[in-house]
N, C-alpha and C positions, 0 to 999 in steps of 0.2 A: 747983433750977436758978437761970440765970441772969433778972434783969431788965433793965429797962432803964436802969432806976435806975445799973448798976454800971457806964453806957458813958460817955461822953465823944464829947458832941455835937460832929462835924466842922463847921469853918465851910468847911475848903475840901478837896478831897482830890484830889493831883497821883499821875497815874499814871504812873509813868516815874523815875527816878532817874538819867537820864543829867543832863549837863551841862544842859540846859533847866529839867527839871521840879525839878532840886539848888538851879539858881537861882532859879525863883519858888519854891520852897518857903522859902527863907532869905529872901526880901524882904518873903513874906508874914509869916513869924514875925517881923517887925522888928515888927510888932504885937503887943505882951505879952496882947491879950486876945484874940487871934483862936489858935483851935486849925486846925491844919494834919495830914493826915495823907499819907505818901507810901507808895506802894505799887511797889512793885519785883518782878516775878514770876522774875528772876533769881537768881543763887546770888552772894555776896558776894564781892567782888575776891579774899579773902584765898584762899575758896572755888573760883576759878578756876583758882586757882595765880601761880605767878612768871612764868609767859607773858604773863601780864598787863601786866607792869612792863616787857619786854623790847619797843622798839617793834618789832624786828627780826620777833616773830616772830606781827604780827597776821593774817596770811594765816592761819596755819593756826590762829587765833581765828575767824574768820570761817567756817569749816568745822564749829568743833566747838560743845558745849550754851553756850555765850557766845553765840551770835546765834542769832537765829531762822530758820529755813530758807526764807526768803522767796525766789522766782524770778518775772520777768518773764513776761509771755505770751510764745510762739513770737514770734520777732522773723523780719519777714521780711526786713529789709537787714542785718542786725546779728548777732554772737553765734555768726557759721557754726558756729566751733571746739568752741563750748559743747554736753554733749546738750540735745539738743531744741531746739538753739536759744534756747536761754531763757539770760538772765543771771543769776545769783547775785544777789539784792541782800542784803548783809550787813549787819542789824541789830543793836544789843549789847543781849545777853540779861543784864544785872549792875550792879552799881551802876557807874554813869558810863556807861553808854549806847552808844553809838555811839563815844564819842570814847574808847571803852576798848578798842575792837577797831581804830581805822582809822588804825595809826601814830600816836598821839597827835595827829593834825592838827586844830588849830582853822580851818574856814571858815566863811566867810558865804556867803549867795546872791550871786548879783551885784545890782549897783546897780541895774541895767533890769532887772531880774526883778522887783523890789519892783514898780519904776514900772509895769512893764506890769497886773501882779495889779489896781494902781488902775485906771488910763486904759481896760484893753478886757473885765477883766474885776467893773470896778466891787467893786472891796475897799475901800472910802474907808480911810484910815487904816492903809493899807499902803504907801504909796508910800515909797523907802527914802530922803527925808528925816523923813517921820515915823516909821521905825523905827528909823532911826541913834541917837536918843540912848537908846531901849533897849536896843540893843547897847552904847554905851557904856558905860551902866550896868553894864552886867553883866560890863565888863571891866576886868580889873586887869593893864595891859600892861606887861609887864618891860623892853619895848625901845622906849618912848616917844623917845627919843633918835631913832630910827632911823626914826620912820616919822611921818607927820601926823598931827598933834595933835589935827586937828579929825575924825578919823574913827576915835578907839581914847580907851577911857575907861580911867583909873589908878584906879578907888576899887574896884571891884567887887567880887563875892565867887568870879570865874573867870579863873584866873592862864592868862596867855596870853604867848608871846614869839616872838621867828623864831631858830630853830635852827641857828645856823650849823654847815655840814661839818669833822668833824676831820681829817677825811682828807682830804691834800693832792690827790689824786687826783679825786673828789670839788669840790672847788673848781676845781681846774683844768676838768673836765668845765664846772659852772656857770658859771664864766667864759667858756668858749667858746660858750655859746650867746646 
């Protein structure tokens, strides 16, 4: 049998391989002597298929073994249409997480969300000036051109841009609102 001898002592081990735990895992490895290990209980992008690539068709990624069948309790304002009542909350079960089932879309919380977490619910070091240049970090924005400079990082190791519509139709909609 095996010992212990033949393992490789983890210094850190990130559960998750979406967009999160992909990038502390890479900033930990910026340490050559720290071992890292990631665990993913999903099946691999390649493994999912080509739906995966097509944003068009995350809804029905959100239904199938790509996310976890997670639902809300009985909502009593919310959700009439839904059975039971309850929301879908769709999870990504593969490598890239969440941001592999949800239209490709990169967000953040809001800005007062951070703040509030500190101010009422005593998170010191959440408030989202102190969390902003973590997000920076971890972002490498295509379209710095386009947007402020002081709230989007270019070095990062998660490529991020704004998508604009090819379709004339499409932009005309955006425009009218």
């Amino acid at each position: 049998g095996s010992s212990l001898q033949n393992y490789t002592v983890m210094d850190f081990i990130i559960i998750g391989a979406g967009s999160a735990g992909s990038v502390v895992a890479t900033r930990l490895t910026e340490d050559p002597s720290v071992n890292v290990l990631v665990l993913e209980c999903g099946r691999s992008d390649i493994a999912v298929g080509l739906e995966l690539r097509i944003p068009l068709t995350a809804g029905k990624l959100q239904f199938k073994n790509a996310s976890f069948p997670f639902y809300t309790e009985e909502q009593k304002f919310a959700s009439f249409a839904n059975n039971k009542k309850q929301a879908h909350l769709p999870t990504g079960k593969t490598l890239g997480g969440g941001s592999s089932i949800n239209y490709l879309a990169y967000v953040r919380g809001a800005a007062a969300d951070y703040d509030e977490w500190q101010q009422s619910m005593g998170a010191d070091g959440w408030s989202f000036k102190d969390v902003l240049p973590y997000f920076k970090k971890s972002e490498c924005c295509q379209c710095i051109d386009l947007l402020e400079k002081e709230f989007h990082g270019v070095d990062g190791p998660l490529p991020v841009s704004i998508r604009s519509p090819r379709n004339p139709i499409a932009t005309d909609f955006i425009n009218a609102c």
